[in-house]
C-alpha positions in Angstrom: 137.4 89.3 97.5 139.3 92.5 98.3 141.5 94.3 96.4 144.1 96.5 97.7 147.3 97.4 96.6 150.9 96.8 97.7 152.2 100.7 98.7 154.2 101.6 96.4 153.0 103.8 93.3 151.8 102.8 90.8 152.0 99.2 92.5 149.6 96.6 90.8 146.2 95.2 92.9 146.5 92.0 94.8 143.5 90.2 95.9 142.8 89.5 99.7 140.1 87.6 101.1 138.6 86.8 104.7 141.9 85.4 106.2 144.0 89.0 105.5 140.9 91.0 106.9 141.0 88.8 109.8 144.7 89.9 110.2 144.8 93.2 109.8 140.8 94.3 110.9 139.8 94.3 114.6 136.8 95.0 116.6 138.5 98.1 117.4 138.6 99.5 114.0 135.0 98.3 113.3 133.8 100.7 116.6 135.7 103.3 115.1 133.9 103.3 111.4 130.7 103.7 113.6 131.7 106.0 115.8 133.5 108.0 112.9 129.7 107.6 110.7 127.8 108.5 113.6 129.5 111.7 115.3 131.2 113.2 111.7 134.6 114.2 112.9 137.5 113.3 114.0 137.5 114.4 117.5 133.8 113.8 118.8 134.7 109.8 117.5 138.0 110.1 119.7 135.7 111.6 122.9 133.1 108.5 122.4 135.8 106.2 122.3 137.9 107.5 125.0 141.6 108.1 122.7 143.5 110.6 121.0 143.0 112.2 117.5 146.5 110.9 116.5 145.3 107.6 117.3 141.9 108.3 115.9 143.7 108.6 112.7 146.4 105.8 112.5 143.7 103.9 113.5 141.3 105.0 110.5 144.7 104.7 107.9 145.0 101.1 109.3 141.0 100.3 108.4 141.6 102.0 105.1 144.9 99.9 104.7 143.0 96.4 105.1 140.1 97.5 102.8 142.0 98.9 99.9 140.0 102.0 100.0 139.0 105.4 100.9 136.3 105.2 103.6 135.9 108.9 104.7 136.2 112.4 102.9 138.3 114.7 105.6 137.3 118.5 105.2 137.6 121.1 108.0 133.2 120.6 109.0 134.5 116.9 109.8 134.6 113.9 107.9 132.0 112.2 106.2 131.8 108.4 104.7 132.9 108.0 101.5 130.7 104.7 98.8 132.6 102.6 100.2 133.2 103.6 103.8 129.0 103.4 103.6 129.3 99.8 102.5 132.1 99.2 105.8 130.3 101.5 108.0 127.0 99.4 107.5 128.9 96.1 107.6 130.6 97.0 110.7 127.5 98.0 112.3 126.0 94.8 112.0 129.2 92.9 113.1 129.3 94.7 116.8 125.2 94.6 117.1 125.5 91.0 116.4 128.8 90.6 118.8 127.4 92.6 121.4 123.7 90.0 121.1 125.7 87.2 121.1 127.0 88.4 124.6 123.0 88.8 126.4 122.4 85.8 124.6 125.1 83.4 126.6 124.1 85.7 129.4 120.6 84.9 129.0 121.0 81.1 128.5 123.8 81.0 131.7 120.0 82.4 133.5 118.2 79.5 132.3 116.8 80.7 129.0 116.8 78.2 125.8 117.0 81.1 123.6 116.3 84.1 122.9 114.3 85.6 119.9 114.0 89.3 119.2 110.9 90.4 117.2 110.2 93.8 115.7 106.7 94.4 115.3 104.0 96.9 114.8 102.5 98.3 117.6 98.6 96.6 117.6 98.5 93.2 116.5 96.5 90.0 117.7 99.0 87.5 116.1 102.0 88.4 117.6 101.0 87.7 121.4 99.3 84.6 120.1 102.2 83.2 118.4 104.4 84.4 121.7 102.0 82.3 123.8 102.2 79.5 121.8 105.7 79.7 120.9 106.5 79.7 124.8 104.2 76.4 125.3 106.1 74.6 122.7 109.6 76.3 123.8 109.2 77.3 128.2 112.6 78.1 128.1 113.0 80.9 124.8 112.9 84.6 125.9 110.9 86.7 123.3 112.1 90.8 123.1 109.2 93.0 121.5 109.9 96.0 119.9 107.2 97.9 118.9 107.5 100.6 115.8 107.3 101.7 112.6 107.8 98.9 109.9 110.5 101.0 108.0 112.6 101.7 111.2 112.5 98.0 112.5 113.6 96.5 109.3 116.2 99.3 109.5 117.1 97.6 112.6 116.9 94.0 111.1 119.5 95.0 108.3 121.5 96.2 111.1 121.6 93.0 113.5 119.7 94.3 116.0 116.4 92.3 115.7 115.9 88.9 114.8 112.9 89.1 112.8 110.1 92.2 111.7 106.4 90.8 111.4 104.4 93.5 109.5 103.1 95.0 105.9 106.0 96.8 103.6 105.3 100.1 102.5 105.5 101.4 99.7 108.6 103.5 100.1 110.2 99.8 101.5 109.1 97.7 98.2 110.6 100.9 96.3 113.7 101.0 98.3 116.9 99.1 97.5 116.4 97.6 101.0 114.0 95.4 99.6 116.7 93.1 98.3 118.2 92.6 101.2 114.8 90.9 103.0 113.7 87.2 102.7 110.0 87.1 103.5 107.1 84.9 104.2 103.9 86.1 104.0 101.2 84.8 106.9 97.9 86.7 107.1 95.7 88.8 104.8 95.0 92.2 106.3 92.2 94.2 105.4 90.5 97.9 106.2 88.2 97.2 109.2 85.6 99.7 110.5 84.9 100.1 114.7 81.8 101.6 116.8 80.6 101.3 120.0 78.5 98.5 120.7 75.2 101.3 120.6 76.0 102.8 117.6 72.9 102.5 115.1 75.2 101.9 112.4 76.1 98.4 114.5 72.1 97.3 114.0 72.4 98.0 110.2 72.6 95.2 107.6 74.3 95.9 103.7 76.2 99.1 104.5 78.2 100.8 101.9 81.0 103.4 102.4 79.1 105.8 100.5 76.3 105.8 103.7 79.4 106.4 106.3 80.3 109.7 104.0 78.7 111.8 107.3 80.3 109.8 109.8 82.4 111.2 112.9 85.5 109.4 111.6 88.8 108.7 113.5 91.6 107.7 111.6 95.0 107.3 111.3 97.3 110.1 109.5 97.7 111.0 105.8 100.3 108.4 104.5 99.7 105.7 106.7 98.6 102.4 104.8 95.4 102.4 106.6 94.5 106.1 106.0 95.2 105.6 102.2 92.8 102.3 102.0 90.2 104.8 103.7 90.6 107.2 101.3 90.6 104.5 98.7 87.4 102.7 99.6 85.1 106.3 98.8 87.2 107.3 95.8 86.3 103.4 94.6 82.6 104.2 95.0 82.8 107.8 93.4 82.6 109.3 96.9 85.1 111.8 98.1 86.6 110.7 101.4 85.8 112.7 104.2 88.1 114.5 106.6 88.3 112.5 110.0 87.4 114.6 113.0 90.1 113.3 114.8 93.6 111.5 113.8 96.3 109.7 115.5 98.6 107.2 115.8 97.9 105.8 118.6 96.0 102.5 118.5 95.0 102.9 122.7 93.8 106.1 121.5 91.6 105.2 118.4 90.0 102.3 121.2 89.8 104.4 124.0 88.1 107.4 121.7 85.3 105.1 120.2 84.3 103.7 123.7 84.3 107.4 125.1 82.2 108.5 122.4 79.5 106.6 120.6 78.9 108.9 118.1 82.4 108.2 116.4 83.4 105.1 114.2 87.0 104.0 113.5 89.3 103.4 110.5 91.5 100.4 111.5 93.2 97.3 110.2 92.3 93.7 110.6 94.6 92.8 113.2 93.5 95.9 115.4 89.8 95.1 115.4 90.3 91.6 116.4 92.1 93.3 119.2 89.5 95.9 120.0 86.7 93.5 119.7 87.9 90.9 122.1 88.8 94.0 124.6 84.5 94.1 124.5 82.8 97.2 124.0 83.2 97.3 120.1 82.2 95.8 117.0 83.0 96.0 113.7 80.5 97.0 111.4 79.7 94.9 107.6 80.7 97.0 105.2 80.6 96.1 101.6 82.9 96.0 99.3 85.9 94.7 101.4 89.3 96.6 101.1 92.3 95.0 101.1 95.8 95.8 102.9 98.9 94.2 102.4 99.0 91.0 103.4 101.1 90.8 106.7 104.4 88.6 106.8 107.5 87.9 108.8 110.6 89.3 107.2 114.2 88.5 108.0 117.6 89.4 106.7 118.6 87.6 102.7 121.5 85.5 103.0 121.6 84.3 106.7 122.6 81.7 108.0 119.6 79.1 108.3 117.2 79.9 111.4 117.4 79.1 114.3 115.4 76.3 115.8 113.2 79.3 118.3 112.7 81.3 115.2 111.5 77.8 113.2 109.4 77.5 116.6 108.0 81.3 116.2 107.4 81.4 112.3 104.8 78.0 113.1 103.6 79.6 115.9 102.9 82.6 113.7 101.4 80.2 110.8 99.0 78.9 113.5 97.6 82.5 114.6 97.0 82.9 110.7 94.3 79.9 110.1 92.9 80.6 113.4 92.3 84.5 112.4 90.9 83.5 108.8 87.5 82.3 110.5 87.3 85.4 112.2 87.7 87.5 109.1 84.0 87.8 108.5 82.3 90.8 110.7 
């Protein structure tokens, strides 16, 4: 419910629900919040949207109006969103991403397409093209949309309409965050810390290692405050070692392969789902290292309080599910 009041001052609250907002909101006034959020004042939000300021603001006083509140401070450096305008500004976000979906969707299945299914996703992971492959056998007609990035901005993107689904590990800023109450999740496949060499390296002919005998290693690894960088770290601080400074970092999974195939003097700090990768490009194997360290398990997360899935998601979570037990007899180096 919604409480506004009737005008006059002093005038008591009256309750509205769905049906007034229906009434009095529009998609035009939703556009506008954005635009208003996005740009921060009044005139760059009447440029994007092609109208006058005067409109600009009857316009805003009409979104106020239906709400029953204040949704943007007005000072001379521009405007900026008020608690609540936050809580409509979000809102109206995801109402047009989802509108505007909705549209290539019907577009999409007008082509020929059953469905279509948009996945956020890390960058380097076996189970995802599995489960696409598999999802496609059991579904020829569903259209699958990867994006590829960090988990934090794609479940950004999920609370915002604009993916379906995010398959990766939370971080700890995410199960920190207040966001985290907004997710449903389903967690699918252990993930662990995983070290690659070349296919010559003498440390691939070598039986029991421990971490403490890589301490001298050429290591490449991911950067500080990356989940995989802090299990390195972890696994010699465990054994009473200090970890040792990587002689090269990056990001970039293509990279971290491409590096340890160049050189075989280096060996690389990665996670579960990248070896399998790596390994099954050829040229690399992943050494036994003892004790095994573990990363957050991985899992498909999706937005609390939707509506129940849809039949290609269903398809894609099984599909998923079915990567998962066929990775858990791999696990062992």
């Amino acid at each position: 419910m919604i409480t506004i009041r009737d005008g006059s001052k002093g005038g008591a609250p009256m309750s509205k629900g769905f049906d007034f907002l229906v009434r009095r909101l529009r998609l035009r006034h939703l556009d506008l919040l954005v635009a208003l959020a996005e740009t921060g004042t009044m005139r760059a939000a009447a440029a994007r949207l092609h109208l006058s300021q005067p409109a600009i603001s009857k316009m805003l006083r009409e979104a106020e109006g239906a709400l029953g509140a204040r949704l943007f401070e007005r000072s001379r450096q521009g405007v900026q969103p008020s608690a609540a305008g936050i809580a409509a500004v979000h809102r109206a976000r995801v109402a047009l991403n989802e509108l505007a979906h909705a549209g290539s969707e019907v577009e999409a299945i007008r082509g020929g397409r059953s469905a279509v299914l948009r996945v956020g996703t890390f960058s380097v992971t076996a189970a995802v093209p599995a489960a696409v492959v598999r999802l496609r056998q059991r579904m020829p007609g569903a259209a699958v949309h990867l994006h590829e990035g960090r988990v934090g901005e794609l479940v950004q993107r999920l609370l915002e309409g604009d993916l379906d689904c995010v398959f990766g590990a939370l971080t700890p800023e995410l199960l920190s965050s207040s966001l985290l109450r907004s997710l449903q999740s389903q967690l699918l496949l252990p993930d662990a810390l995983c070290v690659l060499a070349a296919e010559g390296h003498p440390l691939c002919r070598r039986r029991g290692l421990g971490w403490p005998q890589l301490r001298t290693a050429a290591w490449v690894a991911p950067p500080k405050g990356t989940l995989v960088r802090q299990a390195f770290m972890s696994a010699f601080l465990d054994q009473g070692e200090e970890p040792p400074e990587p002689v090269i970092e990056t990001m970039s999974s293509v990279t971290i392969g491409t590096l340890l195939r160049l050189d075989p003097a280096l060996v690389g700090a990665v996670r579960h789902e990248h070896a399998r990768d790596e390994v099954a490009r050829g040229g690399l194997r992943r050494l036994a290292l003892k004790p095994a360290v573990p990363l957050p398990p991985l899992g498909l997360y999706t937005r609390r309080g939707d509506a129940a899935a849809t039949p290609v998601l269903q398809e894609f979570v099984r599909a998923l599910q079915a990567a998962g037990a066929r990775a858990a007899s791999l696990n062992a180096p």
